[in-house]
C-alpha positions in Angstrom: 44.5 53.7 218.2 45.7 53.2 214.4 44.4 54.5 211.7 44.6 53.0 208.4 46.0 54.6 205.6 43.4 55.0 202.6 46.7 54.9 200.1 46.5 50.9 199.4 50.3 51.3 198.0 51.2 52.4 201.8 49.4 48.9 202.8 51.7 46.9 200.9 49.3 46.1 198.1 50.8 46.2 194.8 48.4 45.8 191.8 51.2 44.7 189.5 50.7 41.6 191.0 48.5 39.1 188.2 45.6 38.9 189.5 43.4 35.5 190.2 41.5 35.7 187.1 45.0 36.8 185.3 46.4 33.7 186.3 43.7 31.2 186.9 41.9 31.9 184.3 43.8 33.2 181.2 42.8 36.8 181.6 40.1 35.8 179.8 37.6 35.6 183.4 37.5 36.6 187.0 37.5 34.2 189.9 34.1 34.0 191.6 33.6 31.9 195.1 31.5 28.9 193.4 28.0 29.1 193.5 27.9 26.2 196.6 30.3 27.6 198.9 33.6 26.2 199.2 37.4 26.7 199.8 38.6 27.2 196.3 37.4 29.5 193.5 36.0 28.8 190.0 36.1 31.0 186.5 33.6 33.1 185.4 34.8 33.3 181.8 33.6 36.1 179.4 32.0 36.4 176.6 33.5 34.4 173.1 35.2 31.8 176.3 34.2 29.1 178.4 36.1 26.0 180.1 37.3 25.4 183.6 40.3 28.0 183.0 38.6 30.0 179.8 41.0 27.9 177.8 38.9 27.2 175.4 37.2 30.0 172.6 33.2 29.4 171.4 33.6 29.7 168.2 37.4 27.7 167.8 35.6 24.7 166.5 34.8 26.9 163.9 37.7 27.9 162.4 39.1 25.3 160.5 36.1 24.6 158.5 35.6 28.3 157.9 38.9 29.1 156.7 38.9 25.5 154.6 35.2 27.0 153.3 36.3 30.3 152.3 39.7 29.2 150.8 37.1 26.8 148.3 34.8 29.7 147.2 38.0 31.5 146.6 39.6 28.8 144.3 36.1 28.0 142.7 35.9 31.6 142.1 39.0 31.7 140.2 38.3 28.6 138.3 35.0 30.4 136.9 37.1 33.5 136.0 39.8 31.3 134.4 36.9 29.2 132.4 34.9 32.6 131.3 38.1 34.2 130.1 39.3 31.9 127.9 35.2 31.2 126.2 35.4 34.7 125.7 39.2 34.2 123.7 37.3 31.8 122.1 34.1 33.7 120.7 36.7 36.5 120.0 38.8 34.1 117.5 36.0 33.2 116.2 34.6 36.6 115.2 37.5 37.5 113.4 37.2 34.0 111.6 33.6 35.0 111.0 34.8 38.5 109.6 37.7 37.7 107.7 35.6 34.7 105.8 32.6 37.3 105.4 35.2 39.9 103.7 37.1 37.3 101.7 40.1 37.7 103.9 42.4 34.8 104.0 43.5 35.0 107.5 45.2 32.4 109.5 43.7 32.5 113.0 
Protein backbone atom coordinates (compact mmCIF):
# COMPACT_ATOMS: atom_id res chain seq x y z
CA UNK A 1 0.00 0.00 0.00
CA UNK A 2 1.33 3.72 -0.77
CA UNK A 3 0.88 6.44 0.99
CA UNK A 4 0.96 9.79 -0.37
CA UNK A 5 3.18 12.34 0.68
CA UNK A 6 1.23 15.56 2.10
CA UNK A 7 4.53 17.73 0.92
CA UNK A 8 3.05 18.70 -2.67
CA UNK A 9 6.95 19.71 -3.66
CA UNK A 10 7.70 15.73 -3.07
CA UNK A 11 4.68 15.11 -5.73
CA UNK A 12 6.39 16.93 -8.34
CA UNK A 13 4.22 20.04 -8.14
CA UNK A 14 5.98 23.18 -8.46
CA UNK A 15 3.94 26.37 -7.92
CA UNK A 16 6.46 28.49 -9.90
CA UNK A 17 4.80 27.20 -12.67
CA UNK A 18 2.16 30.38 -14.16
CA UNK A 19 -0.70 29.44 -13.33
CA UNK A 20 -4.05 29.17 -15.77
CA UNK A 21 -5.41 32.48 -14.82
CA UNK A 22 -1.53 33.84 -15.02
CA UNK A 23 -1.43 32.92 -18.44
CA UNK A 24 -4.87 32.73 -19.83
CA UNK A 25 -6.02 35.49 -18.45
CA UNK A 26 -3.46 38.22 -17.83
CA UNK A 27 -3.15 37.64 -14.15
CA UNK A 28 -5.82 39.86 -14.00
CA UNK A 29 -8.62 36.54 -13.41
CA UNK A 30 -8.79 32.91 -12.64
CA UNK A 31 -9.95 30.17 -14.90
CA UNK A 32 -13.40 28.78 -13.95
CA UNK A 33 -14.97 25.58 -15.83
CA UNK A 34 -17.72 27.65 -17.90
CA UNK A 35 -20.93 27.91 -16.54
CA UNK A 36 -22.36 25.03 -19.27
CA UNK A 37 -19.94 22.42 -18.84
CA UNK A 38 -17.39 21.83 -21.34
CA UNK A 39 -13.79 20.86 -22.17
CA UNK A 40 -12.05 24.20 -22.10
CA UNK A 41 -12.11 26.94 -19.42
CA UNK A 42 -13.19 30.61 -19.47
CA UNK A 43 -11.97 33.91 -17.33
CA UNK A 44 -13.39 35.03 -14.45
CA UNK A 45 -11.87 38.48 -14.61
CA UNK A 46 -11.70 40.82 -11.50
CA UNK A 47 -12.73 43.77 -10.60
CA UNK A 48 -11.68 47.18 -12.89
CA UNK A 49 -11.32 44.06 -15.99
CA UNK A 50 -13.47 42.26 -18.22
CA UNK A 51 -12.87 40.60 -21.81
CA UNK A 52 -12.44 37.02 -22.88
CA UNK A 53 -8.67 37.20 -21.46
CA UNK A 54 -9.13 40.33 -18.94
CA UNK A 55 -7.38 42.29 -21.67
CA UNK A 56 -9.40 44.92 -21.56
CA UNK A 57 -9.61 47.62 -18.25
CA UNK A 58 -13.41 49.28 -17.40
CA UNK A 59 -12.57 52.40 -17.14
CA UNK A 60 -9.70 52.54 -20.35
CA UNK A 61 -12.28 54.20 -22.50
CA UNK A 62 -11.94 56.74 -20.06
CA UNK A 63 -8.71 57.91 -20.09
CA UNK A 64 -8.08 59.82 -22.98
CA UNK A 65 -10.86 62.10 -22.48
CA UNK A 66 -10.02 62.55 -18.83
CA UNK A 67 -6.49 63.30 -19.19
CA UNK A 68 -7.51 65.65 -22.48
CA UNK A 69 -10.30 67.17 -19.74
CA UNK A 70 -8.03 67.90 -16.98
CA UNK A 71 -5.05 69.07 -19.22
CA UNK A 72 -8.02 72.02 -20.46
CA UNK A 73 -9.05 73.09 -16.93
CA UNK A 74 -5.38 73.29 -16.30
CA UNK A 75 -4.57 75.55 -19.39
CA UNK A 76 -7.85 77.56 -18.86
CA UNK A 77 -6.76 77.93 -15.32
CA UNK A 78 -3.56 79.55 -16.34
CA UNK A 79 -5.08 81.70 -18.94
CA UNK A 80 -7.43 83.32 -16.06
CA UNK A 81 -4.21 83.75 -13.84
CA UNK A 82 -2.33 85.19 -16.79
CA UNK A 83 -5.49 87.62 -17.70
CA UNK A 84 -6.02 88.70 -13.75
CA UNK A 85 -2.37 89.42 -13.40
CA UNK A 86 -1.85 91.69 -15.85
CA UNK A 87 -5.62 93.82 -15.03
CA UNK A 88 -4.18 94.03 -11.79
CA UNK A 89 -0.63 95.72 -13.54
CA UNK A 90 -3.06 97.67 -15.12
CA UNK A 91 -5.22 99.18 -12.10
CA UNK A 92 -1.73 99.47 -10.37
CA UNK A 93 -0.33 101.91 -13.28
CA UNK A 94 -3.10 103.49 -13.17
CA UNK A 95 -3.06 104.39 -9.43
CA UNK A 96 0.17 105.87 -9.61
CA UNK A 97 -1.14 107.94 -12.64
CA UNK A 98 -4.06 108.81 -10.46
CA UNK A 99 -1.62 109.81 -7.51
CA UNK A 100 1.08 111.52 -9.33
CA UNK A 101 -1.72 113.79 -11.31
CA UNK A 102 -3.51 114.33 -7.80
CA UNK A 103 -0.06 115.58 -6.25
CA UNK A 104 1.05 117.51 -9.25
CA UNK A 105 3.73 115.04 -9.98
CA UNK A 106 4.88 114.87 -13.55
CA UNK A 107 5.59 111.26 -13.80
CA UNK A 108 5.97 109.29 -16.89
CA UNK A 109 4.23 106.01 -16.38
Amino acid sequence: MSTLSPDPKARGINFDLPTCGDTQCNSHGKCVIPPGGGAGFVCECTLGYRGESCEDTVNGALSVPLTVSVLAVIIGLLILAFIAAKLRQRQKKNRRRQLAARHGYNISV
